[in-house]
Every structure is written in C-alpha cells, then in structure tokens.
N, C-alpha and C positions, 0 to 999 in steps of 0.2 A: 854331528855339528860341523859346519864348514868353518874354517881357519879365517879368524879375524874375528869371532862372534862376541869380543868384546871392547870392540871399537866404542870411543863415545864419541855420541851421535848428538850435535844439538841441535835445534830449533830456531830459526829466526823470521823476522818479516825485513823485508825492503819496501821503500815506495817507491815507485816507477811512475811520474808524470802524475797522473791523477790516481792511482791505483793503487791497491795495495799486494805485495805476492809474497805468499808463504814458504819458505822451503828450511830441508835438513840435511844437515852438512858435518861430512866425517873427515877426520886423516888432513893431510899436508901433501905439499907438490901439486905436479903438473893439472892439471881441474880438466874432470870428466862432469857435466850437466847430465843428470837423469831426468827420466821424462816417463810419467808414469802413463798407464793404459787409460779408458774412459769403462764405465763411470768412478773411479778410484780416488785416490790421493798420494802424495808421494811417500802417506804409512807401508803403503805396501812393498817400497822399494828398500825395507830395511835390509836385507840379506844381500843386496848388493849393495848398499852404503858400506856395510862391514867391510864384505870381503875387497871391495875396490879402495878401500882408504886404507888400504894395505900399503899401498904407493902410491897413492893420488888423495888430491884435495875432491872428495865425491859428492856434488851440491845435486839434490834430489829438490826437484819445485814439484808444488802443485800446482799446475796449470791453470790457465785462466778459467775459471766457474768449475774447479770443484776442491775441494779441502775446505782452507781458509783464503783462499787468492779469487781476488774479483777477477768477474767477467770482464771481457774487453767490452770497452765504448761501442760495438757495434751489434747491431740486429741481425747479422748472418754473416758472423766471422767466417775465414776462411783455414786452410792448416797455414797458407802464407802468411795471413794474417800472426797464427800463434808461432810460427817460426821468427819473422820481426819481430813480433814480442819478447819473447826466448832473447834475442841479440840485445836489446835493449835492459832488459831485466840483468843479466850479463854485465854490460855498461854498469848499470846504477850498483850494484853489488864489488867493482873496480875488474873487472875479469875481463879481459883483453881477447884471449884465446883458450879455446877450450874443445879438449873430444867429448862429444855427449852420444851416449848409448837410452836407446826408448824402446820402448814393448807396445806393439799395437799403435793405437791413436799415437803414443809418444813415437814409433819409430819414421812416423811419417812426418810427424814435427821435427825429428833431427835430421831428417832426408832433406826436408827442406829448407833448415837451416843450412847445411853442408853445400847446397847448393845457390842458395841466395845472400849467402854472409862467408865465402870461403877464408876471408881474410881475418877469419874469425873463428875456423874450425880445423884443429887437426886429423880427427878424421870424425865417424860415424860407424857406428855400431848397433844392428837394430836387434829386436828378439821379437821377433814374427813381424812380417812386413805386408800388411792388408794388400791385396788383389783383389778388386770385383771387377766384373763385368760391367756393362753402360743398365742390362738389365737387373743385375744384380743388386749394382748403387742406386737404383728407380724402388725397388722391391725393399732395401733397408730402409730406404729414407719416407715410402709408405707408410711401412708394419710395424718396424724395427723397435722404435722409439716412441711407447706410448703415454701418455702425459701421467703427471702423477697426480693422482684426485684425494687428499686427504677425507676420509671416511670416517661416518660417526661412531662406526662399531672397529675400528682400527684395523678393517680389513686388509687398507692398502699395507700396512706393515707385512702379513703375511705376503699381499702382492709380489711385495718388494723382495721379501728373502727368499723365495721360490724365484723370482724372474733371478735372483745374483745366482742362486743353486744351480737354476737349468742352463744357465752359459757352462756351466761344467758336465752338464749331463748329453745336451745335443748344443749342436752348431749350427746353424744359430740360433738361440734357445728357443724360438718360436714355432721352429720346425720339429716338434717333437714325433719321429721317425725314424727305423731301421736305420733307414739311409743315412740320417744324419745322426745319428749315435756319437758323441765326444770319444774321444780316444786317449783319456785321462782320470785318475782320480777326483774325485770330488770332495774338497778341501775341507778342514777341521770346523768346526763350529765358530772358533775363537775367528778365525779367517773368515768365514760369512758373514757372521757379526760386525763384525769390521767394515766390510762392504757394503752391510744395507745403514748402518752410521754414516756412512760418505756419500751413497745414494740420496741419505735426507737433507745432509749437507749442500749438497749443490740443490736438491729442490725439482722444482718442473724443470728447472733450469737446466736442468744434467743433458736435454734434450740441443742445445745449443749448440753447446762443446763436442760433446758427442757424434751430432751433424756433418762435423767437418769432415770425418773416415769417408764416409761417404758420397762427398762432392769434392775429394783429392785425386786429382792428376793420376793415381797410381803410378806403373814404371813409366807415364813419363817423362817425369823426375830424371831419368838416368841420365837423358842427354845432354843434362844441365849441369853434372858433378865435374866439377874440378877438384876435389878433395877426397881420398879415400874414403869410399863406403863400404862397409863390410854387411851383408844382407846374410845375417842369420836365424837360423828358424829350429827349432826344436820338434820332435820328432811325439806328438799329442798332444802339441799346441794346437790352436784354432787356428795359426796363424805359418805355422811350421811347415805347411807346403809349399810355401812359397819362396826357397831357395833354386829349385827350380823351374820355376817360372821366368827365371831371371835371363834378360837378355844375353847373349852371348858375348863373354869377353868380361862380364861384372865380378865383382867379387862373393862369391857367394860361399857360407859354412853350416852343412849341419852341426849342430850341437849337438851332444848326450841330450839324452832322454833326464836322465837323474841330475839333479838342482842343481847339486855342490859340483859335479861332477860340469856343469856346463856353467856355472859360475866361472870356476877355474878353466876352463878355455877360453872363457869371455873377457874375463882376465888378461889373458893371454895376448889373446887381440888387440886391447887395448893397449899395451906394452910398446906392441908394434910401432903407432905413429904417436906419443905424449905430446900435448899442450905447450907452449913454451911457456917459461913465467909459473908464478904460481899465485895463489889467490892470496891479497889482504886480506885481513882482521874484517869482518864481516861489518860494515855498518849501520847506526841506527835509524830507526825510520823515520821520516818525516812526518809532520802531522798532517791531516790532512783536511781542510774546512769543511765543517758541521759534522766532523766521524771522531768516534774517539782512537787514540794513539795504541797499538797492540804492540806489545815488548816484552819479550822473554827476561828472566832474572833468575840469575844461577843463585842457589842458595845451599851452600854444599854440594855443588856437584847434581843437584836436585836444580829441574827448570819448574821455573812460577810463570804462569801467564798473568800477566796486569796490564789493565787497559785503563787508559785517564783521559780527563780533559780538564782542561784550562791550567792557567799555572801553576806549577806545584811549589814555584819556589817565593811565591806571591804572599803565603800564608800556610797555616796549619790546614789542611786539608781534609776532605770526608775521605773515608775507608770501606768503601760497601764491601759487605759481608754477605755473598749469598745465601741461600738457602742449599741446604744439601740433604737429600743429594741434589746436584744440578749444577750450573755455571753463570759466571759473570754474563756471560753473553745473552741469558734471559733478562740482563738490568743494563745493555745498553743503550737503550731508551733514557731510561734514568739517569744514566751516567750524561751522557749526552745534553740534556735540560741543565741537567745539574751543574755541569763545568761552565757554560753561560752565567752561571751566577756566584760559582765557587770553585776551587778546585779542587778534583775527585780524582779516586782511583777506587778500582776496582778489582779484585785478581782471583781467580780460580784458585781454591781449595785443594790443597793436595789429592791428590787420586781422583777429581773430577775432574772434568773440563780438559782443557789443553793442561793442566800440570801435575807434571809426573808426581807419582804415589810415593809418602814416604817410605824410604829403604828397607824399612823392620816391616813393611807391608801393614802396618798397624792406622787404627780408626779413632776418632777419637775426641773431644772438644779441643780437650787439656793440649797436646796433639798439635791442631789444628793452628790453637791461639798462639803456638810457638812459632810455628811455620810463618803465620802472618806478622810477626813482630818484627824476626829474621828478616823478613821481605825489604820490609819498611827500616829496617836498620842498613841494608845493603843500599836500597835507595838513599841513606841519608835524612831520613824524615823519621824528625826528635820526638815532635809533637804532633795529633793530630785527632779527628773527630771520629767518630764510632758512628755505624750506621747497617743494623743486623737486620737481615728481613726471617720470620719465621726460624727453622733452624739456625742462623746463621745471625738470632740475636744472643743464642748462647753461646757465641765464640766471641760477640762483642762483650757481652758481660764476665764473660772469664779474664780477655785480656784487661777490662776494666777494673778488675778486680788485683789481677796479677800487676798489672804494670800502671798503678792509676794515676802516678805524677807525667803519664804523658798521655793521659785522655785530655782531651779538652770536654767533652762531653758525648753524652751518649743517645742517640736516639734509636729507638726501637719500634720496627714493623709487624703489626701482629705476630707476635712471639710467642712462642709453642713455651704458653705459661700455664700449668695446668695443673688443680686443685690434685690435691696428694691421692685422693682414694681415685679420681679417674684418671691420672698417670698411671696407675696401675693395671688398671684395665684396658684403655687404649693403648700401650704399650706392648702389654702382653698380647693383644689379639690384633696390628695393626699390618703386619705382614701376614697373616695365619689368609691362606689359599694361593700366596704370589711365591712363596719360595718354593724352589729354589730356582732366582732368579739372574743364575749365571745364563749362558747362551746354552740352547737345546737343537738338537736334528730336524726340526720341525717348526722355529722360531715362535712357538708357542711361548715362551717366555717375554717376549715383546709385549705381546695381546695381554698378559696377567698384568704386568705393569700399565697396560693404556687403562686397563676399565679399572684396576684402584684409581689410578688417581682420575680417570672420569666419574668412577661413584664418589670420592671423595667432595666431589659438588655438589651431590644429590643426595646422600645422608651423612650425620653426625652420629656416633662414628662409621666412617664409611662401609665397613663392615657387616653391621649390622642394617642389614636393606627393611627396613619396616615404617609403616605410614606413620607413627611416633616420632621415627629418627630423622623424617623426612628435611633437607634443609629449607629455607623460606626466603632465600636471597635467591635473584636472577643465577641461575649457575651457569659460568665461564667455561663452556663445554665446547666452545668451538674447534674442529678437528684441524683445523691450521695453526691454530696455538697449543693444544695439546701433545701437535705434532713434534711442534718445537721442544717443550720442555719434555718430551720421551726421548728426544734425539739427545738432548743435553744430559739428563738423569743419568744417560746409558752411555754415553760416550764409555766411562769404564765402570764395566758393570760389579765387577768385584766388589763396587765403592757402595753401591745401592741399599742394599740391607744394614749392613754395617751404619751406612748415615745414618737411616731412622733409624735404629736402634739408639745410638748416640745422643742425638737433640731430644727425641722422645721421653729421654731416664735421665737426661740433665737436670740437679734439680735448680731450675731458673728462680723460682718465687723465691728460694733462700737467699741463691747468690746474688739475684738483682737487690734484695732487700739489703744485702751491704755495699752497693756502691755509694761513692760520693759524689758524683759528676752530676753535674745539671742534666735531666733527663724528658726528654720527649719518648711519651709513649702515643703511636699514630697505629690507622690502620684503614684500613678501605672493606667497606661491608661484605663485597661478595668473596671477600679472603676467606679461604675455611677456617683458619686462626683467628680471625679477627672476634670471636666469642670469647678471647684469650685477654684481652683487653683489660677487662674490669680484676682479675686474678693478678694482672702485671701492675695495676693502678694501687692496689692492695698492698704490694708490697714493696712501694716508691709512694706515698701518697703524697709527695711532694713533686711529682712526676705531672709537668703538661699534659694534657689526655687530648686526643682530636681526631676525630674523624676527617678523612679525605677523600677526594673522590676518585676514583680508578683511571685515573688518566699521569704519568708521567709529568707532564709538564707542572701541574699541578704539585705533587710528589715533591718535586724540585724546590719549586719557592715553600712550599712548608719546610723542609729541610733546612733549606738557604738562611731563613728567617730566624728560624732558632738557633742555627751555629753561630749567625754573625752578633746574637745577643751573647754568645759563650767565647766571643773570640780570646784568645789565651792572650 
C-alpha cells in the first residue's frame, strides 16, 4: 500500500455558469487539478488524491459528460474547449493557480490548459500523452466509439464490460491481434465494475467527451507552452510510448512500470514547480433553474448526497425516501415537480448512490432511519414530511415511529407491505438464482441483476415464471429505464442483496399500524408493489388511499395536496 492511503477524500459540486462539475478533493497547500482518462470519472484517481495530498490541496474533477459533471453547452466540444473549462471551473471553486497532472484524454486537457491559461498554471504533469496519426485520428474517430444501444436482454451490459476489459487486453481494444496485445495486467473486478458504472453514467454521451483525443492538435501543443510540461509515460501504458516521441529539447520522464513506485516519482515532479496560494474552503453550489441542487453533507465523517428544490427554509419540507437498493437520482423527476409546489429533499441512502456506506459496513432499516435523521439534524431541519417509495417506505415508518413529534405526516408509495405467510416466502426465495451479486470475471453478475428485476414486471413473484404468476399491468420493461436503475442499484454493489433482504423482513404492517401521523397511502398500477396497497390500507384504515397515474408531475401535486392539509 502506497504512503498516504488514508487521506480523507471528500466529495463536492460547484456550479460554473450554467453547469454543474463534480469533483474530490484531498490534503491542503499548493492545488494540483487532476484530470481523469475517458470513459472514467475522477473515482478512478483515488491513489493519486492520496498520495499527492501529501503536500498539496489535490482537487480531482470529473470532466465535462462523465461522473456527475455536465456536458458543455456545445455539439462538438473541443480538448480547448475542456481546458477553458478546467480554467474556469478553477475560478468558481476561488483557485487562482494550480499544477494539474492527467492521464490520457486528461493529459491533453492539462497540455492545454498549460498552454492556453499559463497565468494560471505552474506546471503540467501528464501520465501517457495520446499521439495519433492524421490516419490514425480518422480510424478512432470511425470505429473507435460505438453508440451505446440499451438492449432488451441486457446485452449491451456485457457490451460494455468486455469493451472496458479489452482496453486492457489489446490497444486499441478493437484491434484484437498479436500485434497489438496490451502490455499490462488486467485489472480486478472491483476496478471493471467501476468502469462499466461510469460508462452508464455518461450514457451514449461518453461518445462526445471522448471525441475530443481524437481531433487534439497532439504535439502541436509544444510550441505553445510557456509553462513547464513534464510528458510522462509509463512503461505498459497505452499511452507510455509516447515520451519519446517528443520533440527535441521537451521535457520528457519515464516512469516505473509499478503504481506506487511511479506515484512517488510523480510526486516528485510535482514538488518541482508548486501552485502559489493555496485553495479556499470549497464552496456551495448554486441552484440552478428547473434542476434540483446536488450537495454533499458530512455526517460523522460519513458523506450523504442530498439533492432539494425549492425552499427549505419556507417550511417543513418532504423527505423522499428512496427505494433501495437504488438512489435518489431515480426520484429526480419527482424531486423536481415537487419543489414547484413544496419543498423537498431527497438524499442517498447510506451504501447506495453517491453516499458513502456506513463505517461498521452494516445494512439495515433501523440503520438507515438514523442516518437520515442525522442528515436532516446537520441540515437544521426540526420538522418535516415523510415520503417512502417501496423499500424506502420502511425507513419512513421507522423514523416515524422513532422520532414522531417531528413527522409532520406520512405518505407512502406502494410499500413493500406484505401479508405474514407471503413475506415469508417471497423473502426467502427473492434473490435465490442472482447471488452472489458482488462483481464476477465475466460481468455475468450485471445480467442476473437486469432479468430479476425485468421479470420482476412480468411475474408476481418474480421468481416464479408461470402462466398463474403472470403479471396483468402494462410492464415498464423499457431497456433505457431499466438501464438507469441497474446503474443506480449497482453503483455499490455490496449494498444490493443486503437492501432486499432488509425492506423485504421489515415487518411494515405492524409498524405502520402504530404510527400516528396523517397518512397517505398512493400508488401507480404498473408498480410491482402496488398489489401492496390494500395490506398497507389494513393496517392505517384511517390512511387516504389513491391511486395515481405514472407520470411525476402528477406524483407531485398528490403529494403537494396532502402535506399542505398536514402543514405543522
């Protein structure tokens, strides 16, 4: 393990003009910008956040269109383009000057930041610096980058994890040939996994971002540097040959072959020319019109993602509860309608989504309802409304139950409420063919995850495939929405089994039967829960009951309607 590996690392967003950019940021002093490769995010740059926040402020972005940071405003960005960007993003974060070291796509974005913004960079540091040819860059930008077609039978997942695998196998992974055999390992599972998550993240989209390696100047950047550039290359990179190629007279370094070992030269480098200044307190984002506000919230040491709209300080506000496994960011739609009428937050669940897993590693409702209470206690927010979809109406009824002089009231989304003797049975056989659904050599554990929860449309219990079990609502099978919430489930996959197990053997019908809070029970027909209904109505029969129709907007003013009868 390389020296620093327990840096902490946090998470924030900025907004820049109209946009919003992601990034993670370690250590204090002089600020090195990291710049991560394509298609990735700046997860990947964790082992140099560490070891560089050894004596540097080390702010790692995700680049425009891929992590969480939007695309730029334009139809065929350029790298000049994301290097102005970079300078600007920079500004709105209060950071004046800075050395930024990048890998790949990222070394040619800080090539030509260094050269377009010198008054703004003390040096550059790359780790493999792309060279093509005029035929080469014609030949990527044909074949290279093939669209991404969400498939009924979840094939493109496999697509996906074999296209991240064979960039490690051959160079460039489409050429699979002697010739071009990689001259590297091929990284851990936990590390693929990761990558085909940030591939679904950016979308077809990854094709945009990724375009620009390909139509950059390469060295002829050189004759524009007025600020040290150091062009280094490691030695089984893809990108590692190209220290010399470098014109005569540049600065060029191999690096070790071994991580740590070329960390700590890179390091090194760095040392050489530092930033002057050092970074502010990082600050908060802007809102931004018709998006909801994304904002990290340390809570012990532990980051919560929560995203809101409208004013929080206007009123007691709704609390969406997602379902889990999975993330807020499947209920920004909702969030979105909803803050138009009231105001909402939303926030990732420990161990999904963007928020880090609690410490003991542990799963749980009990768990869960404490996390979100914390949350909303650090925010300041005394009082407020309950709004649980599916799983995630048993962490509403728990805190309701735990903390119910600051419910204002409770409403509930088809809520996984289920008669005693079939809780027992769908529980016990509701994972039984998908575990074990950590990450595999083969990404076959993607595909078990997509067709549960695509049969989970098609029979009740999913499970069980027979003409009896068949379901008789329109089923939401669409492979671009599915897509989404396999990407979201699986963000951290450790969390996956554990979640159903949890909302699954809550028992809801008891605990909802002792809340006191005015209570809405809602649901939209083609919910697979929504047969949950009349079992939750059972044990509230003083509980509104209402169907709605599968569109957000909608969603919203029911919601809207009944809190503003419960306002506290």
């Amino acid at each position: 393990m390389a020296a620093g590996m327990h840096a902490r690392i946090t998470r924030h967003f900025v907004t820049v003009g109209q946009r919003r950019v992601h990034y993670h940021r370690a250590g204090s002093g002089p600020v090195v910008a990291l710049l991560h490769a394509s298609a990735c995010s700046a997860k990947v740059m964790r082992e140099q956040l560490e070891k560089f926040s050894e004596g540097f402020t080390a702010i790692a972005f995700d680049t425009p269109g891929f992590g969480l940071s939007d695309l730029l405003p334009l139809e065929q960005p350029t790298t000049e383009n994301l290097a102005d960007a970079l300078a600007e993003t920079l500004t709105a974060i209060g950071v004046r000057h800075a050395a930024v070291y990048g890998r790949h796509t990222g070394a040619q974005i800080g090539v030509e930041f260094a050269a377009r913004h010198p008054e703004c960079c003390a040096m550059a540091l790359t780790n493999g610096f792309p060279v093509y040819s005029a035929e080469e860059r014609a030949r990527r930008l044909a074949g290279y980058l093939p669209p991404i077609v969400p498939a009924f039978d979840g094939s493109h997942l496999l697509w996906m994890w074999f296209r991240y695998r064979e960039q490690h196998v051959f160079w460039p992974w489409n050429a699979q040939d002697l010739d071009h055999r990689a001259d590297t390992d091929v990284p851990d599972v936990d590390f693929l996994h990761r990558g085909v998550i940030e591939f679904l993240e950016a979308g077809d989209g990854y094709r945009i971002g990724y375009a620009t390696a390909y139509r950059h100047r390469g060295l002829d950047v050189a004759a524009d540097l007025k600020v040290p550039v150091c062009f280094g290359g490691r030695p089984g990179d893809s990108q590692g040959h190209t220290p010399a190629l470098m014109p005569a007279g540049s600065w060029s370094q191999v690096m070790p072959r071994d991580g740590n070992a070329a960390l700590l030269a890179e390091y090194d480098v760095l040392k050489m020319y530092p930033a002057l200044g050092a970074a502010p307190p990082a600050p908060r984002p802007l809102p931004l019109p018709g998006r909801s506000t994304l904002e990290y919230h340390d809570v012990d040491g532990a980051q919560v993602l929560v995203r809101t709209a409208g004013d929080l300080q206007s009123g007691a506000p709704v609390v969406v509860i997602h379902h889990a496994p999975g993330s807020s960011a499947l209920y920004d739609g909702l969030v979105r309608e909803l803050g138009k009428l009231h105001p909402v937050l939303a926030l990732d669940l420990p161990g999904h989504g963007e928020s880090d897993p609690l410490r003991d590693g542990s799963h749980g409702v009990a768990a869960w309802s404490e996390l979100v209470v914390r949350t909303l206690d650090q925010m300041h927010i005394s009082r407020f409304h309950l709004f649980g979809h599916n799983g995630g109406a048993a962490v509403a009824v728990d805190i309701a139950n735990t903390w119910p002089e600051r419910v204002a009231s409770l409403v509930l989304d088809a809520p996984i409420c289920l008669a005693e003797a079939e809780q027992e049975h769908v529980s016990a056989g509701w994972l039984r063919g998908v575990e074990p659904v950590t990450p595999c050599w083969d990404g076959t554990h993607l595909l078990r995850v997509w067709h549960m929860r695509r049969d989970m449309e098609l029979w009740w219990p999913w499970f069980e495939r027979k003409r009896e079990n068949a379901c008789e609502t329109e089923p939401r099978i669409d492979p671009v929405r599915l897509t989404l919430e396999i990407r979201e489930s699986m963000k951290q996959p450790a969390s996956f089994a554990p979640a159903w197990r949890a909302v699954l053997t809550y028992p809801l019908r008891d605990r909802l039967a002792r809340t006191r809070q005015p209570c809405l029970l809602m649901g939209t027909r083609p919910d697979v829960f929504f047969r949950c209904l009349p079992q939750a109505a059972g044990a509230r029969t003083d509980a509104q009951t209402i169907e709605v129709a599968d569109d957000d907007c909608l969603r919203a003013q029911a919601i809207a309607a009944f809190v503003r009868d419960c306002a506290p």
